[in-house]
C-alpha positions in Angstrom: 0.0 0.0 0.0 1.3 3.2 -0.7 1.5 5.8 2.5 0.9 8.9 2.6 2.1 11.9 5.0 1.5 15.4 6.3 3.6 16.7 3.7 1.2 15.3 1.2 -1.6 16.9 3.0 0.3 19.7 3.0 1.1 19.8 -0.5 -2.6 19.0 -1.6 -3.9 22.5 0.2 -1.5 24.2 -1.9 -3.1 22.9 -4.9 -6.6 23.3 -4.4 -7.4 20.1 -2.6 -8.1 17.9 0.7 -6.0 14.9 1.2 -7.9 13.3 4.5 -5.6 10.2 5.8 -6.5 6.8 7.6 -5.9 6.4 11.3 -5.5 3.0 10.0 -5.0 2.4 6.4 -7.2 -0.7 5.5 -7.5 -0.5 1.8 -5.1 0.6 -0.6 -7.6 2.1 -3.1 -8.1 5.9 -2.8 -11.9 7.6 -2.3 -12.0 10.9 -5.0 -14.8 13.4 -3.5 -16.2 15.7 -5.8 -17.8 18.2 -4.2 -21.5 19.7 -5.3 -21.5 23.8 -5.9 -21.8 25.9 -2.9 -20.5 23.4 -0.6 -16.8 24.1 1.4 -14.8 21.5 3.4 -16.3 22.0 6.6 -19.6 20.0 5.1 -17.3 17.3 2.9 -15.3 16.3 5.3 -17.7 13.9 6.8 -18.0 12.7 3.8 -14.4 12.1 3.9 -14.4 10.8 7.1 -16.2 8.3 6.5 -14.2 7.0 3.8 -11.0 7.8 5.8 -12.2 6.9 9.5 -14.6 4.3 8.3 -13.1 2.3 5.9 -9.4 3.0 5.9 -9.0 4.4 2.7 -7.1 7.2 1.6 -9.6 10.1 0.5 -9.3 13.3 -1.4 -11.8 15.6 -2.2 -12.2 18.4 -4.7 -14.6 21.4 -5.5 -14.6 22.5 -8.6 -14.9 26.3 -9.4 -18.8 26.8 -10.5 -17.3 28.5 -13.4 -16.5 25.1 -15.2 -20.3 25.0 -16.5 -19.5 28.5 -18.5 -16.1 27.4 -20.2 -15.2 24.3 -21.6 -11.7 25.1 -22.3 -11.2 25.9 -18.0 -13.6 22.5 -17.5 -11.1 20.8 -19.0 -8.0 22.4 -17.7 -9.3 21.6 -14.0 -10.0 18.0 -15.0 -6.6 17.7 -16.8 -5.1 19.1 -13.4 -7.2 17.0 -11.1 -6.0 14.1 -13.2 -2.2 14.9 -13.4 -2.3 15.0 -9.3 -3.7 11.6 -9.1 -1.3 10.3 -11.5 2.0 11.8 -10.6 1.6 13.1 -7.2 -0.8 10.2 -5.4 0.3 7.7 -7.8 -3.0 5.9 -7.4 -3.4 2.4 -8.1 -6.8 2.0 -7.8 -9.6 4.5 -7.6 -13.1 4.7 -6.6 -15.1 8.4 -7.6 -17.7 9.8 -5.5 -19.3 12.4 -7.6 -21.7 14.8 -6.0 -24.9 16.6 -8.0 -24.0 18.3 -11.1 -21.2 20.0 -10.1 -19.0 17.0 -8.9 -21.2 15.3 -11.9 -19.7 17.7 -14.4 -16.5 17.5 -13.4 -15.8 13.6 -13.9 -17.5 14.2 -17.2 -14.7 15.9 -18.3 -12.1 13.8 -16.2 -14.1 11.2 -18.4 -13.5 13.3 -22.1 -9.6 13.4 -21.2 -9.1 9.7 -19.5 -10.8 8.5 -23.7 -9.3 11.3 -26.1 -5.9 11.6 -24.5 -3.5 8.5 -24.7 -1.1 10.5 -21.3 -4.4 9.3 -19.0 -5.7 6.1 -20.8 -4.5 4.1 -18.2 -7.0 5.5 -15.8 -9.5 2.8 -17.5 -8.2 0.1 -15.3 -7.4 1.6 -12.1 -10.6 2.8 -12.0 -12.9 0.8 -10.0 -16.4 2.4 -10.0 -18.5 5.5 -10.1 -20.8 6.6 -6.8 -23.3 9.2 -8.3 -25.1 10.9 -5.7 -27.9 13.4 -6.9 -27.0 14.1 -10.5 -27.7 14.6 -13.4 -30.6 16.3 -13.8 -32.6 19.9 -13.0 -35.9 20.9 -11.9 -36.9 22.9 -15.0 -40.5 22.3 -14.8 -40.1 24.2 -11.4 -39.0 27.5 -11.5 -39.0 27.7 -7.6 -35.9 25.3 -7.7 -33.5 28.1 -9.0 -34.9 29.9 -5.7 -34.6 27.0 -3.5 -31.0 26.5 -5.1 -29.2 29.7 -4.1 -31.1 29.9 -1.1 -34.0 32.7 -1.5 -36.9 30.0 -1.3 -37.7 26.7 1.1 -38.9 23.6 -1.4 -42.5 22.3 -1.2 -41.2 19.3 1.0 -40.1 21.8 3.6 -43.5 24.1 3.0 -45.5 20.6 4.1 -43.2 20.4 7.3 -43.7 23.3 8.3 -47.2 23.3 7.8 -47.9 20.0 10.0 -46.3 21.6 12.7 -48.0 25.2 12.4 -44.6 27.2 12.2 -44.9 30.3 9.9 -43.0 29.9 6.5 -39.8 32.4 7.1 -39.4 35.4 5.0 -36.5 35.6 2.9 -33.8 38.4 3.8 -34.1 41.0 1.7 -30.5 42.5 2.4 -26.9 42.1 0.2 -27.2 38.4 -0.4 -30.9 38.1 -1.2 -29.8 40.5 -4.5 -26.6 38.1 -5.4 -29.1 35.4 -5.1 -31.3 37.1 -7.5 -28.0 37.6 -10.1 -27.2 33.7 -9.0 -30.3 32.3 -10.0 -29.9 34.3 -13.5 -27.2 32.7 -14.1 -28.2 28.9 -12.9 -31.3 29.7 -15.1 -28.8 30.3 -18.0 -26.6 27.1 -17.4 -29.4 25.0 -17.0 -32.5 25.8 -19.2 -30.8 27.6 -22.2 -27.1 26.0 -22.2 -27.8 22.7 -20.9 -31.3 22.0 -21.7 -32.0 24.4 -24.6 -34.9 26.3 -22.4 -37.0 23.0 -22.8 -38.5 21.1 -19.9 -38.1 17.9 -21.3 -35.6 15.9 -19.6 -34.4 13.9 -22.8 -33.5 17.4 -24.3 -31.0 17.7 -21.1 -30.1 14.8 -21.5 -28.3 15.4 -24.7 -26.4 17.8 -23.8 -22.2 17.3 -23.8 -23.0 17.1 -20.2 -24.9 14.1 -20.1 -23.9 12.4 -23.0 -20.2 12.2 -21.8 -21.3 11.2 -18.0 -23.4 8.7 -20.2 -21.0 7.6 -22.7 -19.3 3.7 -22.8 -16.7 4.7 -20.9 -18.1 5.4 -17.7 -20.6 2.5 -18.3 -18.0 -0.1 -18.0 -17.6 0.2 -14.4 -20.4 -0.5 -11.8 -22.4 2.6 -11.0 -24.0 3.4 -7.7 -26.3 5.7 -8.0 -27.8 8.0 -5.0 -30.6 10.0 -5.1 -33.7 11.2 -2.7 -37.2 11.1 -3.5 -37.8 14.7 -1.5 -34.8 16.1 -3.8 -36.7 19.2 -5.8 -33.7 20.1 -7.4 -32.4 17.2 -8.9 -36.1 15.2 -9.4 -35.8 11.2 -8.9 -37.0 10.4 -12.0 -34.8 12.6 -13.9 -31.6 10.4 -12.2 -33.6 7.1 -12.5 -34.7 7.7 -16.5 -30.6 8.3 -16.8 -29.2 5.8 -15.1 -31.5 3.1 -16.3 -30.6 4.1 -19.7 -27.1 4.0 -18.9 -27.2 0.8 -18.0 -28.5 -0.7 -20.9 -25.0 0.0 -22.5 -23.0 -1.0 -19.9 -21.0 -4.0 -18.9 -21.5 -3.7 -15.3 -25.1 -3.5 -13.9 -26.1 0.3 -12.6 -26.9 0.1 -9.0 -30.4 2.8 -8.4 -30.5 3.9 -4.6 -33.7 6.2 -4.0 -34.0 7.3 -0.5 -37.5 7.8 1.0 -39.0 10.1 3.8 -37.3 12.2 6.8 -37.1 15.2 4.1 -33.9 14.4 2.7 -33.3 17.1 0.5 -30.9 18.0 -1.8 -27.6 16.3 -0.9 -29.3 15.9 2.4 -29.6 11.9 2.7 -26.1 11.2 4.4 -28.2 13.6 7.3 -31.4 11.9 7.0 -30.3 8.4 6.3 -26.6 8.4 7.7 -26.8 4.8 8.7 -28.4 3.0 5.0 -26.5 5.4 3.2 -23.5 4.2 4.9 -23.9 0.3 4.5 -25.2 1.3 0.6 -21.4 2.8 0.3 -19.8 -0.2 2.4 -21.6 -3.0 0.3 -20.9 -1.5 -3.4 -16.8 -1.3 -2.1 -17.2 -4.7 -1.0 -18.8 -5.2 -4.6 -16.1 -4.1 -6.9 -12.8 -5.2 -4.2 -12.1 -1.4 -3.4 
C-alpha cells in the first residue's frame, strides 16, 4: 500500500485540494470526492471521514470552481489538473469516484473526455474501479421555484408541508446584500441550465443530450459499476430525472447500474447522508465490498 504523510496533506492544500488520511490504512484504493456547488470543506469532510475513518482508505476531495459550466476550455484544464495530481503526485493504483450533484457530476464528465481522447491518462481505464453518483444529473426545470430554492432565497414544497404540520410560519427571505446576489445567481443557474444545458426545454431527454450528459453517459463510464444515489424529496435534482438516466445508462454498460432512492425524513438535496446516515453508509460499504475497493 502506498503511504501517505503530512507533507502530502500539505502539499494537496496548496493545490486546491483535501487529502484526509487513515488512522488505519485498511485498503489501498483511494476515495476521490467531488464536491456539489456551494459546498466548502467543513460539510465534505464527513464525507471524507467516512471513507478515511470508516473504511481505511485514503480520500481526497475536490470542489470545482462553479465557473466550469460556462467554459469548456477551464472544464477541462481543472479536469486535466485533477488528473495529473492523481497520477503523478498520489500515484494511485486503484480509484473509486464519488461524484456529487451536477457540479461533482460535471466534473468527472470531463475527467471522463480526457481519460478516452488523450493517450497521457488512458491508463486510468483500469485503475478505475467504480462511479458513486449521488444526486445528478438532472434539473428541476419544470419548477422554476428550484432556482430559488438552489441559491437559497426560497424553502422547497417538501419543507413548505413540514412546516405546515407543525403550524410554524414559513420564514421570510432576507431581503438584504445576499438576497440580491441570489437574484444575479439564480440568472445565471437559469442560463446554465434551461438555455445551455437543456435548450430552455423542460423535457428531460432534451437535457439529456447535452455534452454534459452524454459524456457522463458515454461507454466509458458504463463499464464500471455505477451506484447511484438520489432522494425522492430532492426538488432540485427530481428522482425520476436520475432514475430515466441511469437506467438508460445501464442498458450499454457492462457492469449493472446500481439505483439507490431514498424515502422520507425530508432528505433534500444532498441531504440523505443527514437523513439516512446509517443505510447510506452500508449502501457505500456494500458496493466497495462489490467491486474489491
Amino acid at each position: 500500500m502506498t503511504q501517505y504523510n503530512e507533507k502530502d496533506v500539505k502539499l494537496a492544500r496548496k493545490l486546491g485540494y483535501t487529502l484526509y488520511l487513515p488512522t488505519e490504512q485498511k485498503s489501498d484504493t483511494v476515495a476521490v470526492v467531488l464536491g456539489w456547488m456551494g459546498t466548502t470543506d467543513r460539510y465534505l469532510r464527513h464525507y471524507a471521514n467516512y471513507y478515511s475513518q470508516k473504511l481505511g482508505m485514503t480520500c481526497v476531495t475536490f470542489i470545482a470552481p462553479g465557473f466550469q459550466f460556462w467554459s469548456s476550455w477551464y472544464a477541462q484544464y481543472i479536469a486535466k489538473n485533477f488528473l495529473l495530481y492523481l497520477q503523478n503526485t498520489l500515484q494511485c493504483e486503484k480509484i473509486v469516484v464519488h461524484g456529487m450533484s451536477n457540479n461533482g457530476g460535471f466534473l468527472w464528465s470531463n475527467m471522463l473526455h480526457i481519460i478516452e481522447t488523450e493517450s497521457e491518462f488512458s491508463h486510468f481505464k483500469d485503475r478505475i474501479l467504480g462511479y458513486i453518483a449521488e444526486a445528478h444529473p438532472g434539473f428541476n426545470a419544470a419548477d422554476t421555484r428550484a432556482i430559488d430554492v438552489l441559491v437559497g432565497r426560497a424553502i422547497s414544497p417538501w419543507e413548505e408541508q413540514e412546516l405546515a404540520k407543525t403550524g410554524t410560519k414559513k420564514p421570510e427571505p432576507h431581503r438584504g446584500l445576499m438576497y440580491y446576489w441570489g437574484v444575479f445567481v439564480a440568472f445565471v443557474m437559469a442560463w446554465i441550465y434551461r438555455l445551455k444545458y437543456s435548450g430552455a426545454s423542460k423535457d428531460p431527454k432534451t437535457y439529456f443530450n447535452s455534452v454534459y450528459a452524454n459524456q457522463l453517459g458515454g461507454e466509458l463510464n458504463a463499464s464500471w459499476p455505477i451506484l447511484a444515489l438520489y432522494s425522492e424529496e430532492d426538488f432540485i435534482v427530481p428522482a425520476e430525472m436520475v432514475e430515466m438516466f441511469w437506467t438508460e445508462v445501464g442498458k450499454k454498460g457492462k457492469e449493472d447500474v446500481e439505483l439507490c432512492k431514498f424515502s422520507g425524513n425530508f432528505a433534500h438535496h444532498m441531504k440523505i447522508l443527514m437523513k439516512h446516515g446509517d443505510e447510506y453508509g452500508k449502501k457505500i460499504a456494500g458496493f466497495l465490498k462489490k467491486i474489491k475497493a
